[in-house]
Structures are given as C-alpha cells and as structure tokens.
N, C-alpha and C positions, 0 to 999 in steps of 0.2 A: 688174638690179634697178631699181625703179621708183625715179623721185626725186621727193619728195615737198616739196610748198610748205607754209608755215606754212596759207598763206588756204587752200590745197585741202583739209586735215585737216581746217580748221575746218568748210569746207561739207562734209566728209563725214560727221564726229563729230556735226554738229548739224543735219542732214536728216528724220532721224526723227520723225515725229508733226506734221511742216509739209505741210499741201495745195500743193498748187504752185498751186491755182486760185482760193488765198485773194485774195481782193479786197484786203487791208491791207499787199497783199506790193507792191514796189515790183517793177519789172521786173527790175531786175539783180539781186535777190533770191530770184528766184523759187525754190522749193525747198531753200530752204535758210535757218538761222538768220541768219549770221554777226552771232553775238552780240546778237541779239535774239529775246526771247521771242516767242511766237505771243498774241494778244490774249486777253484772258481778260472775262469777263465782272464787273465789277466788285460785281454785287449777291451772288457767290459768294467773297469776299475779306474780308467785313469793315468795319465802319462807318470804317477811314481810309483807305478806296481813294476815295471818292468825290472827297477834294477833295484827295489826292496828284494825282490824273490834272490838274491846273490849275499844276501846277510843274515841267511839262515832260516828261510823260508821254507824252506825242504826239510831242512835238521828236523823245525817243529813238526812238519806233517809225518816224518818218519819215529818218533817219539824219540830222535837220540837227546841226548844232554847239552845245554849250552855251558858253556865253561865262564862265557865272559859274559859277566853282567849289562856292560855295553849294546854287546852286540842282542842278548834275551831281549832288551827295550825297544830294540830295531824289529827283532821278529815279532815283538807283542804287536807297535805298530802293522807291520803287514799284515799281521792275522786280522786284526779291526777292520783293515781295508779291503781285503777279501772277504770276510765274513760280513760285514756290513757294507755291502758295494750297492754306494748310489754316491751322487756328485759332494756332496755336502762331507761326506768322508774321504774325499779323493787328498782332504788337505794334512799332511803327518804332524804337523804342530794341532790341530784341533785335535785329532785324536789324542796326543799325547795331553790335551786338557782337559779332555771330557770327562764327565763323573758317569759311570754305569751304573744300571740295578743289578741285584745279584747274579742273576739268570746270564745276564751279557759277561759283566765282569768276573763270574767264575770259568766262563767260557770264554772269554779272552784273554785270562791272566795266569789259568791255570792253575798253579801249585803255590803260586805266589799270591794268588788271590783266597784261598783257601787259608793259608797264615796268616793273611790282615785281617779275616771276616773270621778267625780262630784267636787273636789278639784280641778284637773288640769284645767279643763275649769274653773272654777270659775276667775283665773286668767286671762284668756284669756277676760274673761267679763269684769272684774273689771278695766281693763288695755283699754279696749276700743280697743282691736285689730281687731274686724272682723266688716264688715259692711256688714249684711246680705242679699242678692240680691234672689229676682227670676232669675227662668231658663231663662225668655225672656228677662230680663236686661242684658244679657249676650250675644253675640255676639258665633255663630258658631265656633270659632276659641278660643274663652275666654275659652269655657266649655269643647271643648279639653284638652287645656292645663291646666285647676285647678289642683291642687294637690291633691290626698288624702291626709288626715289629719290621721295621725295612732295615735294611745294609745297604751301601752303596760302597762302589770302588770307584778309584781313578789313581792313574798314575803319576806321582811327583816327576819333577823334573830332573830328581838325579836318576831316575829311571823304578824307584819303588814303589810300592803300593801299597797305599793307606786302604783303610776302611771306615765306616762312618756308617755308626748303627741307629735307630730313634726308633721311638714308636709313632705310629699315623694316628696323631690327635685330632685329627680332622671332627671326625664323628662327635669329637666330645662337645663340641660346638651347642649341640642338639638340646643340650640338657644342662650346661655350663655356662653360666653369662659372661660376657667379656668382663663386666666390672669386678667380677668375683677371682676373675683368671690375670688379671692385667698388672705385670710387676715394674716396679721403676728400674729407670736404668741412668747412669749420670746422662745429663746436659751436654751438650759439645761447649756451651757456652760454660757451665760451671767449670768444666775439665779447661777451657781455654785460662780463665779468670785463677782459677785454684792458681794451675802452671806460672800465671805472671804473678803473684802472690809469692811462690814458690821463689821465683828466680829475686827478686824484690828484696825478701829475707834472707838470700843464699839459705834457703833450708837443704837439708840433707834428703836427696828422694829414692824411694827404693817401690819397685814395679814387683807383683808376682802373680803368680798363677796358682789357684788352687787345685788340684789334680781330682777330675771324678766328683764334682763340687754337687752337682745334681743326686748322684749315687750315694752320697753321705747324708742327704735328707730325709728322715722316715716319712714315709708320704701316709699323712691324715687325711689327706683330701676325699678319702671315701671309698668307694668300693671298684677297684679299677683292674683289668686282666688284660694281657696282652696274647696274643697268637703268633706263636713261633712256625713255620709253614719252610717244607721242603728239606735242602741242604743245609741250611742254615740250623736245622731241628737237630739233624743228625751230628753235623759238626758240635753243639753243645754239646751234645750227649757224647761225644770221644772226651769234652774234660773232664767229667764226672762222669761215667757208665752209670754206676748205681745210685747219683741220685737224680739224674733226668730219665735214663736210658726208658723205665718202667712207664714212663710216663707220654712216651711217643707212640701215637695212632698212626691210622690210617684213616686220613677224612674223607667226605663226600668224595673229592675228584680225583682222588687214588693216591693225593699224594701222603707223605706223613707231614704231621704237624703234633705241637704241644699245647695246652694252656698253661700259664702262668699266671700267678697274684704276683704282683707288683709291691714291693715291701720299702722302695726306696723312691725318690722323685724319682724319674727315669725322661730321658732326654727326648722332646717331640711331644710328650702330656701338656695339654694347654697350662695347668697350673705349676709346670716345675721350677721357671721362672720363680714366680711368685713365693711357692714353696721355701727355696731356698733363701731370695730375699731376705723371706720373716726369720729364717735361722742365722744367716749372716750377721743383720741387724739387730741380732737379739743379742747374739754374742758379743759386740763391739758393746752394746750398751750394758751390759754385764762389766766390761772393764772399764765403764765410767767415760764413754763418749756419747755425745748429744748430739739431737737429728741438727741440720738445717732446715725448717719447714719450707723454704722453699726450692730443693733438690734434695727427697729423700732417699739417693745413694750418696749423700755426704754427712759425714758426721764428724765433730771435732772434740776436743780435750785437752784442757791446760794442763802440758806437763812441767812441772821448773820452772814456773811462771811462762812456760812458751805454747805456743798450739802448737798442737798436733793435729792433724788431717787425711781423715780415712775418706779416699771415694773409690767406688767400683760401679764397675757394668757387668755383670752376669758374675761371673767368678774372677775376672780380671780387680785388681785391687792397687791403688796406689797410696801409698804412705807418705808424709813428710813431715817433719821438725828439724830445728836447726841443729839440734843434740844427734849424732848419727845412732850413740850408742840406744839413744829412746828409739827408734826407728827399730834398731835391729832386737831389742826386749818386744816391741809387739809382734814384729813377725816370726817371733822365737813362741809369742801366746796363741799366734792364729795357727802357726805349723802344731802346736800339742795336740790342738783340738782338731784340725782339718789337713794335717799331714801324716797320719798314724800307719796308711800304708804305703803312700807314695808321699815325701814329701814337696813342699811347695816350690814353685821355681820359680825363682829369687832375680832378680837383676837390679845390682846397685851400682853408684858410681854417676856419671853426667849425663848418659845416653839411652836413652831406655825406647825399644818397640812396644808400645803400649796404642790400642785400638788403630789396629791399622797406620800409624802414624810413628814416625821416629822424633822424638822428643828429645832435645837439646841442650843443657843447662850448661854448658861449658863456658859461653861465656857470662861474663857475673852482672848481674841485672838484668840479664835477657832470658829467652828463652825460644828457641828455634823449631815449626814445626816442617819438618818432609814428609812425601810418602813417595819417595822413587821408588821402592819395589813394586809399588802399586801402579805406577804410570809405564815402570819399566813392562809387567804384565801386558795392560794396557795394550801398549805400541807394539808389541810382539804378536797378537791376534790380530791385527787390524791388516785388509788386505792394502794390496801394493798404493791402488790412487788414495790411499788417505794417509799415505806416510810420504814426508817432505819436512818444508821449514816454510813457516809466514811470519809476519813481525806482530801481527797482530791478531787477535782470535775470533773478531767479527768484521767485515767490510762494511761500510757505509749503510747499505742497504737492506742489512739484517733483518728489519720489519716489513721489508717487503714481499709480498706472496702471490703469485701469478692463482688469480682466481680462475680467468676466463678458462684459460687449457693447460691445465698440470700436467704433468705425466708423472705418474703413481711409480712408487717404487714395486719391485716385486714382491711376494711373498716372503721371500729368503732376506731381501734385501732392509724392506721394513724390518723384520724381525732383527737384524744385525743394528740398525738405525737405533732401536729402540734399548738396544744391551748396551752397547756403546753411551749412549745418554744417559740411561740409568748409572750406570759407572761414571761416567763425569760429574753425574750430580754428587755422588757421596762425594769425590775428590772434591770439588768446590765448595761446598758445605764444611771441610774440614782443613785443608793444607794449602788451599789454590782459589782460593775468594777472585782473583784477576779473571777467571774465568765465568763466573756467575753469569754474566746478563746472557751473554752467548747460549752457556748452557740451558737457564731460566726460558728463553725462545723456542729452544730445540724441547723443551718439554711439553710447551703447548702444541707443537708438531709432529707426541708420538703417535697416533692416531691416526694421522693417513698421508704419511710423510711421502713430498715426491723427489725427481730430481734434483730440483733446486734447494730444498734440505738438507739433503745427502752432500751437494756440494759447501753447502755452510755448516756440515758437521765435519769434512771433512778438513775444510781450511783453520777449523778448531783443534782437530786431533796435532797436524802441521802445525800449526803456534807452541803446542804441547809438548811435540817434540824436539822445538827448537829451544824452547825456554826449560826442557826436561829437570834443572837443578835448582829451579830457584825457589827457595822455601819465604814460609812466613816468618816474620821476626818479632815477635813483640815485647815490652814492656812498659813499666809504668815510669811517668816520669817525676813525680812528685809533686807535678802541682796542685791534687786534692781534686784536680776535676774528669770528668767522664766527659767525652766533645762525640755527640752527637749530627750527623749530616745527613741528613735528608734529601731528596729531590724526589719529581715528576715528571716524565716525560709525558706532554698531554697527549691522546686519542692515535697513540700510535701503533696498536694492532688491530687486526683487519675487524674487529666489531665497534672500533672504534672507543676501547677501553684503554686508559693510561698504564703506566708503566712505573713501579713505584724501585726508590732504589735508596737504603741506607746502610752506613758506617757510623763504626763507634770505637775511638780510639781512648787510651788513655796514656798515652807518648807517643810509642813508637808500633807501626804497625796498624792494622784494624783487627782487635779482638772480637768482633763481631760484622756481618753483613749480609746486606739481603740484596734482594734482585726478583720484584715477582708481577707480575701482571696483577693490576687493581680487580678489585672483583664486581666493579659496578662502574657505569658511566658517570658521568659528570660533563657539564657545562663550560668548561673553564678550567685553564691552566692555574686558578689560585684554588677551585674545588678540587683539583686532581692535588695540588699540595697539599691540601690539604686532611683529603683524605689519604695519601702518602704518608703524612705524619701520624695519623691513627694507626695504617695498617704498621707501623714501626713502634707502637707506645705503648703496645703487651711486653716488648723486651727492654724498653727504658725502666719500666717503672718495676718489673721483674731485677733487674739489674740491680737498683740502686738496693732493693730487698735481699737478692741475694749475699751483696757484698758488708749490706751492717748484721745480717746474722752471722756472718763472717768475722763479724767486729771492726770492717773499715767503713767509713764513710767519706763519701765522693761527693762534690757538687756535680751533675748533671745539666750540663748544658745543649739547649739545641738549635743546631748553624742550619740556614734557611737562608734561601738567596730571592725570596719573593715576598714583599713587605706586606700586600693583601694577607698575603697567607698570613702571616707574624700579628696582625693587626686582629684578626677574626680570633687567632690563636689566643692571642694576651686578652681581647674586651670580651671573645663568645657571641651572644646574640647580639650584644647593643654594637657591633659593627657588622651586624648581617643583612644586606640590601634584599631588592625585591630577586637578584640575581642568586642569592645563595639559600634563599629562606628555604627550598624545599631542601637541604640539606637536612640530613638526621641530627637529631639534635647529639648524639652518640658521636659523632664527628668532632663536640666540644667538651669530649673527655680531657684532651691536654689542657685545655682552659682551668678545669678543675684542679689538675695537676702542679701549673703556676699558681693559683690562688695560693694552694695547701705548702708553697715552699720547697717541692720537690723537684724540679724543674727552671730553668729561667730560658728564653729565647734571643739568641741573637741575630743579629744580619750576617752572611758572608757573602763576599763578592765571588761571582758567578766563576770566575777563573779558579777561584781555591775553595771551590764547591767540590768535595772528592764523592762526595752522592753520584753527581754527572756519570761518574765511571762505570754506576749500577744501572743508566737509565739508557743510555746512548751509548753508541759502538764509536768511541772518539778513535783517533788515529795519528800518528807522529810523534812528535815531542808532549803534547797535552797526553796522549794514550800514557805514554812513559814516565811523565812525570807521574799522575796518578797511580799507577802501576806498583809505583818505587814505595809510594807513600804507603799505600794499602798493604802491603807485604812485607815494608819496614825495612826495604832493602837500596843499597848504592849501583848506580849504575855501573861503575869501574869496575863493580865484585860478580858483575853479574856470569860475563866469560868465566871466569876461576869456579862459581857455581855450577854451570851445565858442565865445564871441563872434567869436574870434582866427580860427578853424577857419572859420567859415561865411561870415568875408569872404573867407578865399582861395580856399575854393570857387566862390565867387560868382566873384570877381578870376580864376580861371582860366576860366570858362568862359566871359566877355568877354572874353579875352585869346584864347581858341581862334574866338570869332565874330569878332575886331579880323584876326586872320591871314586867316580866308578872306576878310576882304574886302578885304585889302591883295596879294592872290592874285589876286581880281576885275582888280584892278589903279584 
C-alpha cells in the first residue's frame, strides 16, 4: 500500500484547474495549489477586491510570511474572495462568518487551518476515542455503514480559526429510531422558572462546562465505525505515526482514508446526546439527587435542610443553593469524575453566559435575561435597507397579504428572509418575548416570502436595533399565584384562521409566552377563545406540575376578557348552544381543569388584557405600556439600557482589535 504525505494529498487534491506554465506559479509550485488560489482577475470579484489586493494579497500568492495577525485575516478574506468569485462573496463581513468544509477551509486558511483541524483531533487521541481498524477488520456491511467524519473551519472575529469535527450521523437514521436516539434537554420554561426560584431564595449559582462531555462516554450503543478520508487522515497520523500511520489506505478514488471503531460517544452519532444523558444522570443520582418527572434535565437534593438544583442541556450545567460552599463540593464531585483531563469551566458569582443568554442575579429578587451578543451578531450581517430605528416591531397591517400580485423575493433574497426569521425566532422564544407576534407571522411567510415581507421583516430588525438593550426582568412576587392571559384575535390570517396569544406572569415580567396561529377555523370570536385557551393549557397545567415537584405551590389563575368564553369555560357542555356544539369536545379540557381545583378563571378588562400584545400589532402608548409589563421593565431605564448595550458592543470590538495587536506582538 502506498504511503501517503500530508504535503503530497495536498498537491494532489489541489492540482486541478492550475497551468503548470502559469507565469504567477513560483517554481517549487509548479502544478500544483499548496494552498493557494490560481490568480483571478479582480475587475470580476467586486468593488472590494481592488484595494484588499494592497493588505497583502501578493505576500500570500508569493508564499512570503505575514508578521501581523491583523493584516493574515485581511488576506485570508481576499483569498476567499478571489478564490470563491461570485456575488454572494463580494461581502468581507460574510466571509469572515462563513463556516467552510475541509477541502475550502484548508485552502483558504492554510497553515492556520491545518492547526485547528490538528487541535480538534488531538482531542479525539488524547480521549482514546477511535480504535483504528483495517478495511479487512471490517465486515461488508461495517464499511457501508461508517460514518464520515467531517471538519469544518471558520474564522472567529479576532481573526482565528476554530475547527469543528463530527461524524455524519445522518445514515444512522436507517436503522436507529428516533425514540431510541432522542435525549432531553432543559425547558427554556424550567430554566426561566428554576432562575426566578433562584433569585427568590438569593441562592448561590454557579454555571459550567464540561470539556469533551461526549468523548468521556463509552459508547454501548452498538457496532458503529467512522471514516476518516483525505487530509484530515494524514493529519491524525502526524499525532501518532505508529498508531494510525499503518492503518491509512488508499481508497477507491485515489484518495487516502482510515477506518475507525468508535470507543467513545462521538459528536454528530444520533445517540451521543442520549448517551451521555444516561451517564450524566446517572452520576447526580449516585450523589443522591432526584429526577423532576416532569423536566428530566432537572434534578434536585436537600442539602442542610436546603435544595439544591442540578439542570443542564447537553454538557452545559447549572447549579444552585443558598450555601455557596454546597455549590462549590458538587462541582468539586462533577470535576473528579468529568474533569480528569481538562477541567471544568466554572463561572460563579451574579452573571453567568449560560445557553446563549446572559443571566443576571445582581439584583436581589430578580433576575435579568439579555442576549446582546446575539442581536449584536444579528445587526452586523443584515444588509444596509434593514438596519435603521422603528418604535415599534409590526405596523398596523401585519396580517395583511397582497394575494392578487406579489412580487416574490429572489432566490438569494428568500433564503436571507428565512435565516433572519429563524434567528429572531430563537431570540423571542428566550430574552425578547416583545417580539413574538411579529416574528410568529414572519414564520408563516417562510415559504414563499415576497416584498411586502421583506419589508415587515425588515421594520422588525429596525425596532431591534433601536431597542438593542432591553432585557427581560422577572420575578416572583409572593402572592402564591401564577396570572395567566390569554387572548384571540379572530379569523385574521389569509385562510381565515385566528391567532392565539398568551402570558404568564408571576410578579414581575412574563416568564412564559406565546404568540402562534390557531391551527383550525372556528366560527366565532368566543370559539377562537376559546380554542386560544386550549392551545395555552399543555403549559398551564405543565407549570403548575412542574413547580410542586419543585416543592412550590402556586394558585393558577386565568385572565380572559370575553365572558362566552369564561362561561363555556367554567359550565362545558351545559353552556354550549347550537353555535358551539360542533366544537370538539377536547376544547373542554380546562373545564375539567377548574372542576379538579387546579385552575380558577377570571374576567380582565380588555385594556389590562397584556394577551392583546401576542395577538395584535398595537401601537403607542398601549404598545409600550404592554411592552414594559411583559419584559418587566421601566420606561425611564429604558435609554440607560440601549445606552448600556452599544458601549459594550463598541468595548468588545476594541477589545477584539487590542488582542490582535498584542498578537502582532
């Protein structure tokens, strides 16, 4: 079998389409890439090729040395923009966002992509996850089904280059049932609820990360090999020569590649998830913590007559009790067992980046969530017409859709329509509920979104950036009850389906809300309430469960500004006319609900209905009053909040230019 050099892959994988007789080729180069593009004509790239090629555009094509880190991120850009010349890369911020496959991102990052994609595996070795097999150790049906192993690059914004390795579980699909493979993860509600909990008892919180959480799980799951293919084969084999080196062929299509048995969960396996779960889980309960059946990434434990409260979502983990020094004995028991090569990282104290979100406990009873790094990103990709300032994040008109003659976004255009949405939906779902009904519209319009979307996506992004600092605030206020708010807007999208919208406070703030399109017609603005109050009454009655395995109990009450509805609500059938009969009778599950004592309904008047805010695009002073309430925030704080926001944006991204040039040296 041939043996194969990293540098000979590369000049063989990257030969194609180079002249040998090119004049710009240096002589040791000659036919071949290694890791440099072939010249491209710069009046065919775009009006910011001209004066990239002046930041060392040349240097790179000539192999000399860049000195300044700086300026290396400048030419990495121009190399992407010449090497990949069509419109869509003409822009140097997307490039600098984009994530590559190997094949792009070792050809576009060169020496520095070879170290990130030489880093990732390092772990893979050091962790003892792969047991490297011949082709003939493997059985006909084994080498089918291996996995590719992918890499990806992209470069961070201080100008370095991560890597990011997984296997393609895709296939596993085939032969693996989702119900077998499907692992919990917390609740955004349980994490909202825990948090006010948290701030409630001033308990002590401490956030961490478990390093390689996947790679520390011995994988039972069954007989699984992955395929290591190309550069990536030969780069493992420089950290170990003799024990991969033996083990790398030459496959069908010339290139090399390896197989591996998988001896660890490994990142991208449908079951690694899962995997690690049942070890996580298994571990806490070994130290004497109990599930909550109903959010099984929460577990608690009376220490000192106090709880304590373990939740996580993948490897991320949050702790709390009001004892710090208990806090800091468990994460002293999780680091024995799951920090033995790398330990865990810790962040304790008021403030902690935990799932995308900045968590807040500073002040006492509260607790504050942001994600400006996340909006900041946001704003930064979005082109010029959707960055501005609006006061508000829907017009009047929201629901309205020009059927007769649309005019369809473009290719490029949908596709940007639809990234943007998706990313505003996580944000509203977790730090920015004010945005819901907005975004909740713009999701029934990814599909064949036209102009007139584009422009109500875009007077959303401009409300975003005007209001860029205002966080959610919540707490509990003590008065023992959960305040449910419901509403309906009747038959207001184009199939003439209602629009259902609820909150759920328990002081300050909404710890919970929705905003979603009914999923069936109805007759009637008290049917549409109705069914509004079902499609909301899996998370009332989830709630009230969640927080007594919790050990708190809350009266649940629910505000409702339409007395039909409250009347069908409280009697059921013996208030159902010939108008509502064909309603399912599944519509008078909350009936059941108040019988059983779990529940009671009251009236609210339509003006201090903060439901409204999830149904209808209001506007003015009623926008802003509800606004405040839902968010938990003062009007007077609101300026000092965006103010707050744009100096640390500013303060980070002088703080990302202060590193590369203390990097310069």
């Amino acid at each position: 079998m041939k043996e194969w050099t990293f540098k000979e892959w590369i000049a063989k994988e990257w030969t194609e389409g180079v002249e040998e007789h090119d004049p710009g080729l240096p002589p040791e180069r000659k036919g071949h890439r290694l890791r440099r593009p072939k010249r491209t004509d710069y009046n065919n790239v775009g009006d910011t090729a001209p004066h990239l090629k002046t930041v060392g555009y040349n240097a790179l094509m000539s192999g000399a040395k860049l000195l300044s880190s700086t300026l290396k991120a400048y030419v990495h850009v121009a190399h992407a923009i010449t090497t990949y010349a069509n419109p869509q890369h003409c822009d140097v911020h997307h490039i600098m966002l984009s994530q590559y496959g190997l094949k792009k991102g070792l050809r576009l990052f060169g020496e520095d992509g070879e170290a990130a994609v030489t880093k990732e595996l390092q772990q893979l070795h050091d962790r003892e996850v792969l047991e490297p097999k011949y082709p003939n150790e493997l059985t006909k049906e084994q080498r089918t089904r291996a996995l590719s192993y992918l890499m990806f690059l992209k470069m961070k914004r201080n100008g370095t280059i991560k890597g990011r390795g997984c296997a393609d579980g895709r296939k596993q699909r085939e032969w693996m049932s989702k119900e077998d493979t499907t692992s919990p993860t917390i609740s955004n509600e349980a994490l909202m609820l825990s948090c006010m909990i948290d701030a409630m008892e001033g308990r002590d919180v401490a956030t961490a990360d478990i390093p390689g959480a996947f790679m520390q799980t011995p994988y039972d799951g069954g007989d699984v090999h992955i395929r290591i293919d190309g550069p990536m084969a030969m780069l493992l084999a420089k950290i170990d020569p003799e024990l991969y080196g033996k083990y790398i062929v030459k496959g069908r299509n010339g290139k090399p590649m390896m197989f591996a048995e998988t001896k660890k969960a490994l990142y991208g396996t449908v079951d690694a998830s899962l995997l690690f779960w049942l070890k996580l889980s298994g571990s806490l309960r070994d130290m004497g913590f109990e599930m909550n059946k109903y959010d099984w990434c929460c577990m608690n434990k009376m220490i000192d007559g106090k709880q304590c409260t373990i939740l996580w979502h993948v490897d991320d983990i949050k702790i709390s009790h009001v004892d710090s020094s208990v806090v800091s004995c468990i994460l002293n028991t999780i680091n024995d067992e799951y920090g033995k090569i790398s330990p865990l990282t810790v962040t304790r104290g008021k403030v902690h980046d935990y799932l995308g979100m900045k968590i807040d406990f500073a002040d006492p009873g509260k607790v504050k969530f942001t994600m400006i790094d996340y909006i900041g990103e946001i704003l930064d990709e979005l082109p010029e017409d959707m960055r501005g300032e609006m006061a508000t994040p829907a017009a009047a008109h929201l629901f309205d859709i020009d059927e007769e003659n649309p005019t369809l976004l473009s290719s490029e255009d949908a596709t940007l329509f639809h990234h943007v949405v998706a990313k505003l939906l996580y944000l509203s779902k977790r730090a920015r509920p004010d945005i819901q009904l907005a975004v909740a519209f713009l999701c029934t319009r990814v599909r064949e979104p036209d102009t007139d979307d584009y422009k109500k996506l875009a007077r959303l992004t401009k409300y975003i950036e005007a209001t860029i600092g205002l966080p959610l605030i919540l707490s509990i206020d003590g008065s023992g009850s959960i305040d449910w708010y419901v509403d309906a807007a009747f038959a207001v999208h184009k199939d003439m389906k209602s629009h259902t919208g609820g909150m759920m406070t328990m002081g300050q703030g909404a710890a919970f809300s929705q905003s979603s399109k009914q999923k069936l017609n109805t007759r009637s603005s008290t049917e549409a309430e109705l069914v509004g109050v079902d499609d909301v009454m899996s998370q009332v009655v989830w709630s009230n469960y969640f927080l007594e395995a919790q050990g708190y109990s809350f009266d649940a009450i629910l505000h409702q500004d339409n007395q039909s509805a409250m009347k069908l609500e409280n009697n059921g059938k013996r208030s159902s006319g010939k108008r509502t009969r064909h309603v399912n009778i599944r519509y008078y599950f909350v009936t059941d609900r108040i019988a059983a004592g779990e529940l009671s309904v009251e009236y609210c008047p339509t003006f201090d209905m903060i439901g409204d805010f999830a149904t209808k695009p209001l506007q003015g002073s009623q926008f802003r009053r509800f606004r405040n309430i839902i968010l938990g925030i003062h009007e007077d704080d609101i300026a000092k909040y965006n103010a707050e926001a744009r100096a640390y944006l500013k303060k980070k991204k002088e703080d990302i230019e202060k590193e590369s040039l203390a990097a310069d040296g």
